[in-house]
C-alpha positions as CSV (number, residue, x, y, z in Angstrom):
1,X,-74.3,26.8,2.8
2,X,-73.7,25.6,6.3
3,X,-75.8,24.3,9.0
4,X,-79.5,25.1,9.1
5,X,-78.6,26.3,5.5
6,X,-77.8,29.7,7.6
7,X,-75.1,30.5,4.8
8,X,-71.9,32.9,5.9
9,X,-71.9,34.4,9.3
10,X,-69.6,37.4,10.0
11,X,-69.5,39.0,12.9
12,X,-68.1,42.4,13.3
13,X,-66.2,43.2,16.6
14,X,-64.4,41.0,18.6
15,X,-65.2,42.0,22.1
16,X,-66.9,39.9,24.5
17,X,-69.9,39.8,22.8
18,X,-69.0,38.9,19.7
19,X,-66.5,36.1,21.1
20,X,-69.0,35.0,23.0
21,X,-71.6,34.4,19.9
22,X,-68.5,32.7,18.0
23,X,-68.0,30.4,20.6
24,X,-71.1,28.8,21.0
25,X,-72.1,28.5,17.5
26,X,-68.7,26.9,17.0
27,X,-69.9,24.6,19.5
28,X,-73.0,23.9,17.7
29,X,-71.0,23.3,14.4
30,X,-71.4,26.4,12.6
31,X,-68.7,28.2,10.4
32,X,-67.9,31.8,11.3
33,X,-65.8,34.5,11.4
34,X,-64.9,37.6,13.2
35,X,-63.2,41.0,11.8
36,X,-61.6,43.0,14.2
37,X,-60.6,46.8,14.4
38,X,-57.5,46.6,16.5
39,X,-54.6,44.3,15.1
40,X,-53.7,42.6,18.1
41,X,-55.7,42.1,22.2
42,X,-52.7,44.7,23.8
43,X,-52.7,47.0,21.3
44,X,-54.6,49.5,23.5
45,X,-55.9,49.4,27.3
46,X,-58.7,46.7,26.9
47,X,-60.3,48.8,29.9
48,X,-60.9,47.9,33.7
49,X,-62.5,45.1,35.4
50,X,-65.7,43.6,34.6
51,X,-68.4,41.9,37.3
52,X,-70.2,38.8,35.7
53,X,-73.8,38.0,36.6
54,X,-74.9,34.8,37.5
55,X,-78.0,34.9,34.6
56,X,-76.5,36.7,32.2
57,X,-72.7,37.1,31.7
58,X,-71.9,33.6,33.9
59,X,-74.9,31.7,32.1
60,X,-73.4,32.8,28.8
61,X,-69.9,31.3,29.9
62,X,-71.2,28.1,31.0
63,X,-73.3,27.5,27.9
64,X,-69.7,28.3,26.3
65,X,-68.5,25.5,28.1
66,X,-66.2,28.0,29.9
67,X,-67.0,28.6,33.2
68,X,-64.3,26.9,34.9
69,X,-61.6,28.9,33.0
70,X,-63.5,32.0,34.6
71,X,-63.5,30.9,38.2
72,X,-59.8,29.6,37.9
73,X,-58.9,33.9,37.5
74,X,-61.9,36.1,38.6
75,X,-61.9,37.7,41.8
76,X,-65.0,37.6,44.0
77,X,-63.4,39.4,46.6
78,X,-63.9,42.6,44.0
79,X,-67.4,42.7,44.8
80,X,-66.4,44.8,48.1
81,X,-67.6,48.1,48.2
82,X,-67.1,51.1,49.9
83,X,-68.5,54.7,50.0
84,X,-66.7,58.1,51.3
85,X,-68.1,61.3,51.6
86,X,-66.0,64.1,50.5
87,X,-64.6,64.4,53.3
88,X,-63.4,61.2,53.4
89,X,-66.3,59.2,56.0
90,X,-67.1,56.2,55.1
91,X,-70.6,56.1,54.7
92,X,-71.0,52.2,53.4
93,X,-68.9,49.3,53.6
94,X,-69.6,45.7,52.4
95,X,-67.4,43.1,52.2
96,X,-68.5,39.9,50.6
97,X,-67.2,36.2,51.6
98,X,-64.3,35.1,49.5
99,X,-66.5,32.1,47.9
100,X,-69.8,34.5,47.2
101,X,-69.8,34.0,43.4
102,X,-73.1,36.2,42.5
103,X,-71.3,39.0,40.5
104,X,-67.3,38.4,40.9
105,X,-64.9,40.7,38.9
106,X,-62.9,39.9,36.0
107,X,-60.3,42.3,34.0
108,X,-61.6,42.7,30.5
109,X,-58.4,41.5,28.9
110,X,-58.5,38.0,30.9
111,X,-62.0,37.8,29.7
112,X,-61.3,37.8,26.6
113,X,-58.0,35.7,26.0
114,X,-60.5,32.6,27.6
115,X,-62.9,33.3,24.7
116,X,-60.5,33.9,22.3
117,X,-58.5,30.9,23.1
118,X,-61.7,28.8,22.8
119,X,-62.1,29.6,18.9
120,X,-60.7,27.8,16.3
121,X,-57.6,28.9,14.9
122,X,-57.7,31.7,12.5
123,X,-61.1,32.5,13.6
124,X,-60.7,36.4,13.9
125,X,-59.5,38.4,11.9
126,X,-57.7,41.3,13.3
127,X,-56.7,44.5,12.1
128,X,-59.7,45.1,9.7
129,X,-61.3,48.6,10.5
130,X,-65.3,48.3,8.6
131,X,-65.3,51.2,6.4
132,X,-68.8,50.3,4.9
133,X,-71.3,47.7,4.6
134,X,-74.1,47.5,2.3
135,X,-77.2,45.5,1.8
136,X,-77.2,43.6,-1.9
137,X,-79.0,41.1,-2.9
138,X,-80.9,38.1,-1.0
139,X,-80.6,39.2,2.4
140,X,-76.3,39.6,1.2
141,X,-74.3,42.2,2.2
142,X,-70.9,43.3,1.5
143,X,-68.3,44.3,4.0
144,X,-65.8,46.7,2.9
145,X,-62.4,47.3,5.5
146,X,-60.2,50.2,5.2
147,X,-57.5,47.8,3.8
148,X,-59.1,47.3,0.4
149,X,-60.7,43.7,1.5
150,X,-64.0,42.9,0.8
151,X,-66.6,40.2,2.1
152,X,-69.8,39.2,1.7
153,X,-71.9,37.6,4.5
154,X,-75.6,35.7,4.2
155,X,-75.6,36.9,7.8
156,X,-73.9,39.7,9.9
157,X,-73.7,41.2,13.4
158,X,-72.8,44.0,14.6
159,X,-71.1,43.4,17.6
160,X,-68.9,46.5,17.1
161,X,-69.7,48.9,20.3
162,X,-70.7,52.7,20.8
163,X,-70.2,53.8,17.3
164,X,-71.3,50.5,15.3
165,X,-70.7,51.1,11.4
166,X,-73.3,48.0,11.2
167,X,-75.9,49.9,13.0
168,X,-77.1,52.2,10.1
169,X,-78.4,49.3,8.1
170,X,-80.8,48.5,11.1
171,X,-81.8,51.8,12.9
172,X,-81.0,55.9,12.3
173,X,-80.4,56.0,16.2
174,X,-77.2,58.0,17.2
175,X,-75.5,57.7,20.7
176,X,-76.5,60.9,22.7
177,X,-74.3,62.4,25.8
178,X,-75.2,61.1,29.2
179,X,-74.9,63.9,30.8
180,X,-71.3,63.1,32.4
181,X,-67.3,62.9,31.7
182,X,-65.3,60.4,33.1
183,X,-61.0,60.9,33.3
184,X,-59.5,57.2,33.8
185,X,-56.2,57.2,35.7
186,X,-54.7,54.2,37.2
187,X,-51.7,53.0,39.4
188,X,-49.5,50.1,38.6
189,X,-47.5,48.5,41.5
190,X,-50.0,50.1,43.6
191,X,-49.3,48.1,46.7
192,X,-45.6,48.2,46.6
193,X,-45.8,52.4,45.4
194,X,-49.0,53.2,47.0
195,X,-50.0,51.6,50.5
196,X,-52.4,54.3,51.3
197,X,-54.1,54.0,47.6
198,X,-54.1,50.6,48.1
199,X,-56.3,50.6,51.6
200,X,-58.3,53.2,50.2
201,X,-59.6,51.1,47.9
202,X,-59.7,48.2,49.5
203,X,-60.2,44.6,48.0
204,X,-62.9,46.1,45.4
205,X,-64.2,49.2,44.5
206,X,-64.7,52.8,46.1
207,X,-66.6,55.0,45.7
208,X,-66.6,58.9,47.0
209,X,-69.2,61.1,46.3
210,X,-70.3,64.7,46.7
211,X,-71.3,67.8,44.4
212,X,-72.0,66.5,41.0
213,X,-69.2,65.0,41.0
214,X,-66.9,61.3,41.9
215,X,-63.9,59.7,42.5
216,X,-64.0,55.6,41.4
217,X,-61.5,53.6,42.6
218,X,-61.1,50.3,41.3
219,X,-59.0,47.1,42.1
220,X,-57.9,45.5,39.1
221,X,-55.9,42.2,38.7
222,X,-52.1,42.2,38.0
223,X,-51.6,44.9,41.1
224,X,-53.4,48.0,39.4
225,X,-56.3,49.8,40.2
226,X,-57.8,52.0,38.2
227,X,-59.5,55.6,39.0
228,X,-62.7,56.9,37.1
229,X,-63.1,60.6,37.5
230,X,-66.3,61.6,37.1
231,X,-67.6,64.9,36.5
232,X,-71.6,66.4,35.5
233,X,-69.9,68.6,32.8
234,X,-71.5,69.7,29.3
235,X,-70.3,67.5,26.0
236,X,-67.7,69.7,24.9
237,X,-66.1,70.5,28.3
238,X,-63.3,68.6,27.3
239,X,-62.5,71.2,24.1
240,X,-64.1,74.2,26.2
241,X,-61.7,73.7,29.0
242,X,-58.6,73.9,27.7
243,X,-56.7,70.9,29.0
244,X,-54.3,69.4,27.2
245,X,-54.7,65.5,28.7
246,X,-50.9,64.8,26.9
247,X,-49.7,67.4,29.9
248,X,-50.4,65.3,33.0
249,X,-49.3,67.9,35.7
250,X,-51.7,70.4,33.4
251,X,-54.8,67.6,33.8
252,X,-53.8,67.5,37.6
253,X,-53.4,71.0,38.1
254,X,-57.4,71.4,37.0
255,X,-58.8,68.3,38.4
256,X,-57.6,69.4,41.9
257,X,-58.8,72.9,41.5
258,X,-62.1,71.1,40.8
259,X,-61.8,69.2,43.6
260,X,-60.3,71.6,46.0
261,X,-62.5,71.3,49.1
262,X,-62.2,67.0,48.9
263,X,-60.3,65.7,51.5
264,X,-56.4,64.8,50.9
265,X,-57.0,61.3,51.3
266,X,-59.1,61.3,47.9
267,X,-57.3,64.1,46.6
268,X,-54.2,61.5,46.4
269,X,-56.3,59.5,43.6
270,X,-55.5,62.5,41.2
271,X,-52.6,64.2,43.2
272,X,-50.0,60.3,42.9
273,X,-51.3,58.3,39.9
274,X,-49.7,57.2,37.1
275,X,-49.2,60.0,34.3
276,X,-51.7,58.7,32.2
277,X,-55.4,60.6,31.7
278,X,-58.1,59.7,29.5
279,X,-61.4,61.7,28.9
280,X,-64.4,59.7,28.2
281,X,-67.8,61.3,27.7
282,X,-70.4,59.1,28.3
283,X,-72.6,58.0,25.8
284,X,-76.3,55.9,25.4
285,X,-78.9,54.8,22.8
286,X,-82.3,56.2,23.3
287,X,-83.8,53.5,26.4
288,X,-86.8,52.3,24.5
289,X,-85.2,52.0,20.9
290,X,-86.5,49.3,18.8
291,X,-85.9,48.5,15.2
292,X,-87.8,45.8,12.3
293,X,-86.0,43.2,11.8
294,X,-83.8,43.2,8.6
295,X,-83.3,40.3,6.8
296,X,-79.1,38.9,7.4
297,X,-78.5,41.5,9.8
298,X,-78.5,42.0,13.2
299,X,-76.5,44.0,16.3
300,X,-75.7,42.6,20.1
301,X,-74.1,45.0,23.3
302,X,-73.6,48.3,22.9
303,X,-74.1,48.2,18.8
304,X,-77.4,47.5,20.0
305,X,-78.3,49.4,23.6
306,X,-75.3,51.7,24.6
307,X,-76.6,52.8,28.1
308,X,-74.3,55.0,30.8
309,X,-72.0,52.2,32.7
310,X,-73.7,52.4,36.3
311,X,-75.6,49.6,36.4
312,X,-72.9,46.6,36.1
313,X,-74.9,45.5,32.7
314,X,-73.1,46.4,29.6
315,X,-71.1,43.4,28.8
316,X,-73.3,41.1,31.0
317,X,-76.6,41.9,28.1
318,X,-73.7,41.8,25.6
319,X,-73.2,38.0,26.6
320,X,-76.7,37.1,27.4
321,X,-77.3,38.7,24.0
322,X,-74.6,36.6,22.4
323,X,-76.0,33.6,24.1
324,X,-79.4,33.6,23.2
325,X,-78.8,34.8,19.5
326,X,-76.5,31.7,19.4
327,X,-79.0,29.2,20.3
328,X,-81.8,31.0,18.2
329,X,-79.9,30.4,15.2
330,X,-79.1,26.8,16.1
331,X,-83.1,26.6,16.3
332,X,-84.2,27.6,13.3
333,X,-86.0,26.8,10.5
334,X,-86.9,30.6,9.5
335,X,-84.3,32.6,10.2
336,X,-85.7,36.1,9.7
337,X,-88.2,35.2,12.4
338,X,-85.5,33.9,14.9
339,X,-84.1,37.1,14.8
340,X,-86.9,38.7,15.2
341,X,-87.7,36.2,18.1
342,X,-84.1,37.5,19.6
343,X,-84.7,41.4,19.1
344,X,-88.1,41.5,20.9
345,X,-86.6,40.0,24.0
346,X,-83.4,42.4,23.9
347,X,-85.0,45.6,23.2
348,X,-87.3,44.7,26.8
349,X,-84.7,43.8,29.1
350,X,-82.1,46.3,27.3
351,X,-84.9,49.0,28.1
352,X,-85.3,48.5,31.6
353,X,-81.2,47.7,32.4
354,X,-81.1,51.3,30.6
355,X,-83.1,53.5,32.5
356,X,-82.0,52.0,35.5
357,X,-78.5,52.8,34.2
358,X,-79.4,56.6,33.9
359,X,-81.5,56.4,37.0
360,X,-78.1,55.4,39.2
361,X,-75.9,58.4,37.0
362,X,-78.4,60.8,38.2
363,X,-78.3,59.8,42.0
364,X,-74.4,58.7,41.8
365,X,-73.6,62.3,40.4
366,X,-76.0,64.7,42.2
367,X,-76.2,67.9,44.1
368,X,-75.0,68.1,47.8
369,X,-74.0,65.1,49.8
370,X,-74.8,62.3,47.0
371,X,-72.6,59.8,49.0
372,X,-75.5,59.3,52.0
373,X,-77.4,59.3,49.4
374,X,-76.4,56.1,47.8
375,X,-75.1,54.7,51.1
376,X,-79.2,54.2,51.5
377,X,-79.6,52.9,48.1
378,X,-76.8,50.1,48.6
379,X,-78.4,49.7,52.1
380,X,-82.0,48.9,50.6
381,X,-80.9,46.9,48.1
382,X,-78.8,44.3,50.2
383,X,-81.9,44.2,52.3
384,X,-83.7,43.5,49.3
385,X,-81.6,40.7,48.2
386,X,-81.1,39.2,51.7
387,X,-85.3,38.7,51.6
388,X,-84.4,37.1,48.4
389,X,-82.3,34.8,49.5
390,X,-84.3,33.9,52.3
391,X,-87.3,33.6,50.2
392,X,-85.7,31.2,48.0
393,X,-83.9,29.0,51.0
394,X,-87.5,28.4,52.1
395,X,-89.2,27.4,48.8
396,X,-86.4,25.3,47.7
C-alpha cells in the first residue's frame, strides 16, 4: 500500500488533467501511473492554443510547482480580440498590455511537455488504448488495454476526455450534440505566406460572425494560426452532405458556397489555408449531471463535464479538478468520503461553466447579425471586470 494506505493509483488519460493530478501527488509522495491512448505527444495534432485562468488552470500550475515554466512560453498578448461582421467591420477590438497575465494563451502541446517533463521517469505509459475496465473486489478494478495488458488499481480516474471508457462505471450519461460543427484549418508560416491572414488575425484571436454561422481565427505559437469553422448544422451533416474532407479543393468548394455573401477578406480563411480539414461536431454532458460516489473510482475534465468549448473552461476545470482531487487525497483518512468531498464541488462549478458554455454557442452562432451582438456582450463584460478591478484596488 502507499501513502495514506491509498493503494494503486492509475490514472487513465494523459492530457492535462490527468498530468496535472500525477504531478502533484508525485509531489506529495504518492506512487502513480498514467496509461495513455496515443504512443507518443506528436503523434496527432495535440489541438490549438489554450488560455489559463488565474484560479483555476494557473492555480493548478503553481500548486505543481510549475508556473514559472508557463510564463517562460505562454503568450499574453493572445488574449487580443477582435470581432468582424460578415462583411468584414470590425465591430470589437481589444488589445490587452503585454504583461496582463489574467488568462494568457498556451499551445496545448507546450502545455503538456512542462507537465510531462515534471513526472518521474517512466511515469506514463503510452500507447495503451482501455478496452475495458471492471469493478472486482474491494473497491479493485481491472484495466484491460487492447494490447493484451492488464492492471489492477485500488484507485482509478478517468481522465480520458469526450468518450471516457472509465465513465460507465460511474454514470449511464452519454455525450449529446451541441447543436454545431466546427471544420479546423490552419496556416503554417503564416506570416512569411500569409501577410493579410496574419493582420487579420492579429496578435490573438478573431472572431467574424453572422447567420448561424463563424469564422475563428486563432494565433498559435511556432508561426501558425489556426481557423475554426463553425457551422449550426444537424449531427449527421457531415455524412448527409457529401464532402469528402480527404478532397480539400472539394471541402473548399462547399465551405465557400456556404459562405458566399462573406466578404473576401474572410473568405481567404477557407479560400488560402493549408490543405488540411477536420470536422468536429461538438459534443456535452447533460449541465447538471451528478453521480454517487463509487468506491476506487472517479473521473476529472471532460470524462466528467464535456460542455461546448465557448466559454475558455474546459481544460482550466480539468486542472482545477486535478488540483483539488490531488490535495483531497493527500488529506484523507476516508477516502470514499474525499471523493465524494471532490465530486460535490465539481458537479457545482462544472454546472454553471456549462450552461454558460451553451449560453455563449447560442449567442456566438445565431440568426442575423450575431457579431454586434457579441460586440455588446464583450463590451459589458470588460465593463464588468474593470468595476472589479476597481472594487478590489479600493478594498485592498
Amino acid at each position: 500500500m502507499t501513502k495514506n494506505n491509498i493503494g494503486r493509483i492509475i490514472i487513465v488519460g494523459a492530457g492535462p488533467g490527468g498530468l496535472t493530478l500525477a504531478r502533484i501527488l508525485q509531489l506529495k509522495g504518492f506512487e502513480v501511473k498514467i496509461y495513455e491512448r496515443e504512443s507518443h505527444i506528436d503523434v496527432r495534432s495535440q489541438g490549438g492554443t489554450l488560455d489559463l485562468h488565474v484560479h483555476s488552470g494557473q492555480y493548478a500550475l503553481k500548486t505543481a510547482e510549475l508556473f514559472e515554466d508557463f510564463q517562460a512560453v505562454c503568450r499574453p498578448e493572445g488574449q487580443d480580440t477582435r470581432i468582424i461582421g460578415k462583411s468584414g467591420t470590425i465591430y470589437y477590438e481589444e488589445v490587452v498590455p503585454d504583461k496582463n497575465y489574467d488568462r494568457p494563451e498556451i499551445d496545448r502541446r507546450d502545455l503538456r511537455q512542462i507537465l510531462l517533463k515534471s513526472l518521474k521517469k517512466d511515469t506514463v505509459i503510452q500507447g495503451h488504448n482501455l478496452l475495458d475496465i471492471q469493478s472486482i473486489s474491494n473497491g479493485q478494478h481491472k484495466l484491460t488495454f487492447d494490447n493484451g495488458v492488464t492492471d489492477v488499481a485500488d484507485l482509478v480516474i478517468g481522465a480520458d476526455g469526450a468518450w471516457s471508457r472509465v465513465r460507465h462505471l460511474v454514470s449511464k450519461e452519454k455525450p449529446q450534440y451541441c447543436g454545431a460543427t466546427m471544420i479546423e484549418a490552419q496556416f503554417t508560416e503564416v506570416d512569411d505566406r500569409h501577410p493579410e491572414i496574419s493582420k487579420l488575425t492579429g496578435r490573438g484571436t478573431m472572431f467574424a460572425l453572422s447567420d448561424n454561422k463563424g469564422l475563428f481565427a486563432q494565433r498559435n505559437g511556432g508561426n501558425q494560426i489556426r481557423v475554426y469553422i463553425t457551422l449550426r448544422v444537424p449531427e449527421n451533416w457531415i455524412i448527409e452532405s457529401g464532402i469528402d474532407f480527404d478532397q480539400p479543393q472539394q471541402v473548399r468548394t462547399h465551405l465557400l458556397e456556404l459562405f458566399s455573401d462573406w466578404d473576401n477578406s474572410l473568405l481567404n480563411l477557407i479560400q488560402v489555408c493549408d490543405d488540411n480539414f477536420i470536422p468536429r461536431p461538438l459534443y456535452m454532458l447533460p449541465i447538471n449531471q451528478k453521480w454517487e460516489t463509487q468506491q476506487g473510482v472517479t473521473l476529472l475534465g471532460d470524462a466528467a463535464h464535456l460542455m461546448c468549448p465557448f466559454a475558455g473552461e474546459g481544460v482550466n476545470l480539468a486542472m482545477l479538478d486535478a488540483t483539488e482531487l490531488a490535495l483531497a487525497i493527500t488529506n484523507s483518512t476516508d477516502l470514499t468520503q474525499s471523493i465524494h468531498e471532490y465530486e460535490q464541488k465539481m458537479f457545482s462549478r462544472a454546472a454553471e461553466s456549462s450552461e454558460e458554455s451553451l449560453t455563449n454557442l447560442d449567442l456566438f452562432i445565431s440568426p442575423d447579425d450575431s457579431a454586434k451582438k457579441v460586440c455588446e456582450w464583450f463590451k459589458k463584460m470588460m465593463e464588468g471586470a474593470l468595476q472589479n478591478n476597481n472594487e478590489n484596488s479600493v478594498t485592498a
